[in-house]
MARLUM-526637 format. One line per field, with one value per residue (C-alpha): residue number from 0; x, z, y. Coordinates in steps of 0.2 Angstrom, whole numbers. Example, Ala and Ser with C-alpha at 12.3 -4.5 7.8 and 13.67 -1.06 7.14 Angstrom:
BEGIN
seq: (0:1) $
X: (62:68) $
Z: (39:36) $
Y: (-22:-5) $
% end
This chain:
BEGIN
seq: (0:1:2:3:4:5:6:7:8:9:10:11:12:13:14:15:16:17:18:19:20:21:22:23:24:25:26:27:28:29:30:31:32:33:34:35:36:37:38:39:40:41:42:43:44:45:46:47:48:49:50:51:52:53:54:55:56:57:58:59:60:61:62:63:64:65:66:67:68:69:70:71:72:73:74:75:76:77:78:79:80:81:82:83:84:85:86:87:88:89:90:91:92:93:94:95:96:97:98:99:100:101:102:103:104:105:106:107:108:109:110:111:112:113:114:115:116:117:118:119:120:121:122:123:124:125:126:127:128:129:130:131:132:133:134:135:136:137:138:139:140:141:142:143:144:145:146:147:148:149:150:151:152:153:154:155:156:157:158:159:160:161:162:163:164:165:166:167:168:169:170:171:172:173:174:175:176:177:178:179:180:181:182:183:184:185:186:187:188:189:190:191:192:193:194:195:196:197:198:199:200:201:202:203:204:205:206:207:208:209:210:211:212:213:214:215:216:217:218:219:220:221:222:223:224:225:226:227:228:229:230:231:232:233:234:235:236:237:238:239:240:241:242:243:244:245:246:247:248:249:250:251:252:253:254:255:256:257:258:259:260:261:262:263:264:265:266:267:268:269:270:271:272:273:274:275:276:277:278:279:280:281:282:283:284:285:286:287:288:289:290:291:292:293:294:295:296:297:298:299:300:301:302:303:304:305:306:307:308:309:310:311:312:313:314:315:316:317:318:319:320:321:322:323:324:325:326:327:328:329:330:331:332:333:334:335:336:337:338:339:340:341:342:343:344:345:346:347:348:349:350:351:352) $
X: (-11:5:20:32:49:66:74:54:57:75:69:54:65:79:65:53:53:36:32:13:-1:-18:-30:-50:-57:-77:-82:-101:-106:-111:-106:-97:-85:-79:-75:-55:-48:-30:-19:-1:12:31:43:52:70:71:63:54:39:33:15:6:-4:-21:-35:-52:-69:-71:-59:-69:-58:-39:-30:-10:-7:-26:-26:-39:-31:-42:-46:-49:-31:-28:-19:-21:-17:-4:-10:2:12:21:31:32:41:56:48:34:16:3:-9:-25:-34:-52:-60:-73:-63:-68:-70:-57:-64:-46:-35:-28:-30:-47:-52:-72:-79:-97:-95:-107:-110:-119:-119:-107:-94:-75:-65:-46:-31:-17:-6:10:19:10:-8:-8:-15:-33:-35:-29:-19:0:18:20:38:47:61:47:44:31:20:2:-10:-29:-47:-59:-78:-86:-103:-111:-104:-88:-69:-57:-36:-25:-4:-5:-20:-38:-48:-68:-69:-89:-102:-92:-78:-62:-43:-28:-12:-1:14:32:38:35:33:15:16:14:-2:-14:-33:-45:-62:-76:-87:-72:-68:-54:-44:-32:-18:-4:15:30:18:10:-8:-6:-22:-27:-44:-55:-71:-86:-90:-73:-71:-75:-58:-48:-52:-45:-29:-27:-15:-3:-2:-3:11:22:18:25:39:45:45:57:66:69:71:86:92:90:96:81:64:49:47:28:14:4:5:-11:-12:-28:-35:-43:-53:-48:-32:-21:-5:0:4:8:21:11:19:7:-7:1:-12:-13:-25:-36:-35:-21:-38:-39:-54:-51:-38:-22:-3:11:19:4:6:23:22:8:21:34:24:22:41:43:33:37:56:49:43:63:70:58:47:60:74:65:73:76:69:60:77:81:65:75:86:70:63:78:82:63:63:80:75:59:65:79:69:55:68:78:59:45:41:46:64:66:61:78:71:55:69:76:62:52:62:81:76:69:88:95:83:88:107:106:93:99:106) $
Z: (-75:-71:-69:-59:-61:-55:-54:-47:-33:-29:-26:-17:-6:-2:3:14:27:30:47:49:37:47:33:38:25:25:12:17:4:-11:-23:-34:-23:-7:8:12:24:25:38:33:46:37:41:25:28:19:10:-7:-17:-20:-24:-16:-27:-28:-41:-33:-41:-31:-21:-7:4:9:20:27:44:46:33:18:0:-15:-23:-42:-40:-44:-59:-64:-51:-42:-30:-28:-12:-12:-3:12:25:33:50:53:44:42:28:28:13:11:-6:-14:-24:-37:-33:-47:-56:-65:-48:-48:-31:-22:-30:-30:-33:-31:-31:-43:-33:-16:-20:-7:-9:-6:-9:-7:-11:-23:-24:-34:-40:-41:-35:-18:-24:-29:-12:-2:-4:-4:-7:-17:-19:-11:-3:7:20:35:47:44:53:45:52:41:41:33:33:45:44:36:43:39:35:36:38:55:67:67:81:76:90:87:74:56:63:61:67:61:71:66:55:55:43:25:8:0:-12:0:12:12:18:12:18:15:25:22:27:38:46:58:71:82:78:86:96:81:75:57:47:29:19:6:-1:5:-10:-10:11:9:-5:6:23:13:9:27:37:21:18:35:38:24:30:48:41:29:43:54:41:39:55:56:39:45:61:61:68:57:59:58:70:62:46:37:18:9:-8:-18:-33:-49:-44:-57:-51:-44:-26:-19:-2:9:25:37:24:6:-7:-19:-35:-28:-41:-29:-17:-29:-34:-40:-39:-44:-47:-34:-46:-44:-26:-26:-38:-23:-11:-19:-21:-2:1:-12:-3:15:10:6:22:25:7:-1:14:29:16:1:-14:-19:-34:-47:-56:-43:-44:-51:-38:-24:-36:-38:-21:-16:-31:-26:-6:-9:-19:-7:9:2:-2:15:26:15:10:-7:-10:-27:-28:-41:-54:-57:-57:-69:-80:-75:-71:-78:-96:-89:-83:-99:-108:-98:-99:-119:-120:-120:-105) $
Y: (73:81:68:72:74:69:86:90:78:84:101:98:84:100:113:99:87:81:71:69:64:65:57:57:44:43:27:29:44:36:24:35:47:46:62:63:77:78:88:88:94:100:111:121:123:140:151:145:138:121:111:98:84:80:72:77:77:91:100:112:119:121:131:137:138:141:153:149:146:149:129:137:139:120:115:96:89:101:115:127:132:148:159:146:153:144:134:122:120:113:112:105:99:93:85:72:60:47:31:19:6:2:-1:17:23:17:4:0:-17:-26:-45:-52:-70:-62:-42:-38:-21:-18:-6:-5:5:3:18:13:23:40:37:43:58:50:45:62:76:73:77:61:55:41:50:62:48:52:43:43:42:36:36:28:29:13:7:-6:-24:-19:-24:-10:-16:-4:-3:-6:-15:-8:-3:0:16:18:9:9:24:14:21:15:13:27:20:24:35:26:34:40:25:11:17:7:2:-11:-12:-23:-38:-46:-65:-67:-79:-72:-80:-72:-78:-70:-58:-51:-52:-60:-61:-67:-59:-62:-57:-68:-78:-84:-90:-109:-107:-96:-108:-124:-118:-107:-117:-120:-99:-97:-109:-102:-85:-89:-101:-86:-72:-85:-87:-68:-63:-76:-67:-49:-40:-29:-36:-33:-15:-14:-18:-35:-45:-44:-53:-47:-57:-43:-45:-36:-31:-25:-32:-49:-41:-26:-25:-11:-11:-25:-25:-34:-38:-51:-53:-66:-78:-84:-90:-106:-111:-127:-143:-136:-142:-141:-127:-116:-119:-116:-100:-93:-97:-86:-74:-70:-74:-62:-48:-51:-48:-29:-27:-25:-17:-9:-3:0:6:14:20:37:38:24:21:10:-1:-16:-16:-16:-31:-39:-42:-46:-58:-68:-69:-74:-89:-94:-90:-101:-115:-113:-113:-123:-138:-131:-136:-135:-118:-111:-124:-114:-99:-106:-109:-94:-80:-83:-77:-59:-58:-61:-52:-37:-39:-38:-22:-3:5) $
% end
């Protein structure tokens, strides 16, 4: 697969502003591949050529402005877009793409306790594109705006809140303008337990075999989870900026968490299955600190480009121990720092660059 470039991303962000992603998902066609239908609306500013990113399994049809574009003409994963015109367009897109069993893009999974399915998204940094069709670079923020097809009994999570429109046809509230990297859906029978703070919907997830796990230890993360947003809101001058808080455990994820906009996943060995110490506790409790501090850096002010990933981290990983400190009943929070996380620091200090 083609990796993208700085200078690449430069280029394409001085020719494009890209304002609507309408993304048709259909999970019902098998257990291999899934349907997505993408409508991208952007305006080129002059004259010029550029490419899109995709990595289908099959790639049936596009078209410019209504016009057909010839799919052999896919290289990799970049289709090629020339001679756009200064103005608005709108390309849309429509593809079968693979179903992941590694984490990239859609992951798939069968639960071996009760043989139930899930599938959810994890599309940092460059996996957008084996989900639907995309100009995938940070700085190219849009809103998107997702319908999802699911099969019968399944809840469908998405950056904003859900509405089920007709039997397993799922729309998700359009988003503000957010980069490619952090969209986001999970669907499955999923067990959920959900609550309203501060007029949001806020909701925690996990598959069914692990629901007796999840419902002991609901009020304590649903208590940090609220504690944590006060907390913030007292730190920040601007209010959360999306639409509900949703936390989803997701089984073989291949990160700790991941700060989607109002749908964060976590591996779900944080749904403990057994006694556990306070510092286990306390590390799970950092960990969605650490991500609700993305909702504000990291997802409302995004960086650039990925050489200012420390700094997004960084500042995640600092307020997410001092927030915990200042709103939880975990007060001793820099001594696990310490421990923990102090060494990383130093580490980097003495390497190159």
């Amino acid at each position: 697969m083609s990796v993208l470039t700085r200078n690449e991303a430069q280029t394409r962000a001085q020719l494009l502003d890209v304002h609507r992603y309408t993304v048709d998902l259909d999970l019902t066609t098998g257990d291999e591949t899934f349907d997505s239908r993408t409508a991208i609306r952007f305006t080129a500013h002059t004259a010029g050529d550029t490419f899109v990113e995709i990595k289908p399994e099959t790639l049936r049809s596009l078209s410019l402005d209504g016009q057909p574009l010839d799919p052999e003409r896919l290289d990799d994963n970049r289709y090629p877009l020339d001679h756009l015109t200064p103005g608005t367009h709108e390309l849309t897109v429509d593809a079968t793409m693979h179903y992941s069993r590694t984490g990239e893009g859609m992951h798939r999974f069968t639960d071996p306790a009760d043989g139930e399915t899930y599938v959810y998204t994890q599309l940092f940094l460059d996996d957008v594109q084996r989900v639907f069709a995309a100009f995938d670079q940070p700085d190219l923020k849009s809103v998107f705006d997702l319908t999802v097809t699911a099969p019968t009994g399944w809840t469908v999570l998405g950056n904003g809140t859900t509405t089920r429109t007709t039997d397993g046809r799922w729309t998700i509230a359009p988003t503000p303008p957010i980069s490619t990297y952090l969209v986001a859906i999970a669907a499955g029978p999923w067990h959920s337990v959900t609550t309203h703070h501060a007029g949001l919907p806020f909701g925690i997830h996990c598959r069914r075999s692990l629901a007796p796990h999840l419902d002991a230890d609901a009020d304590e993360i649903l208590d940090i989870t609220r504690s944590c947003y006060d907390r913030f809101h007292e730190k920040f001058d601007e209010p959360y900026p999306f639409d509900s808080y949703d936390q989803a455990f997701v089984p073989e994820f291949n990160a700790g968490a991941m700060e989607n906009p109002g749908l964060v996943t976590f591996r779900d060995e944080f749904i403990y299955r057994s006694a556990v110490t306070d510092t286990e506790r306390q590390t799970r409790a950092v960990v969605i600190a650490h991500e609700m501090a993305h909702m504000w850096f990291g997802d409302l002010v995004t960086l650039t480009w990925w050489d200012d990933i420390w700094l997004n981290e960084s500042f995640a990983e600092y307020m997410g121990y001092q927030t915990l400190t200042e709103a939880t009943c975990f007060t001793d929070t820099w001594t696990d720092f310490g421990v923990a996380r102090k060494g990383w620091g130093y580490d980097a200090e003495v390497g190159p660059g």
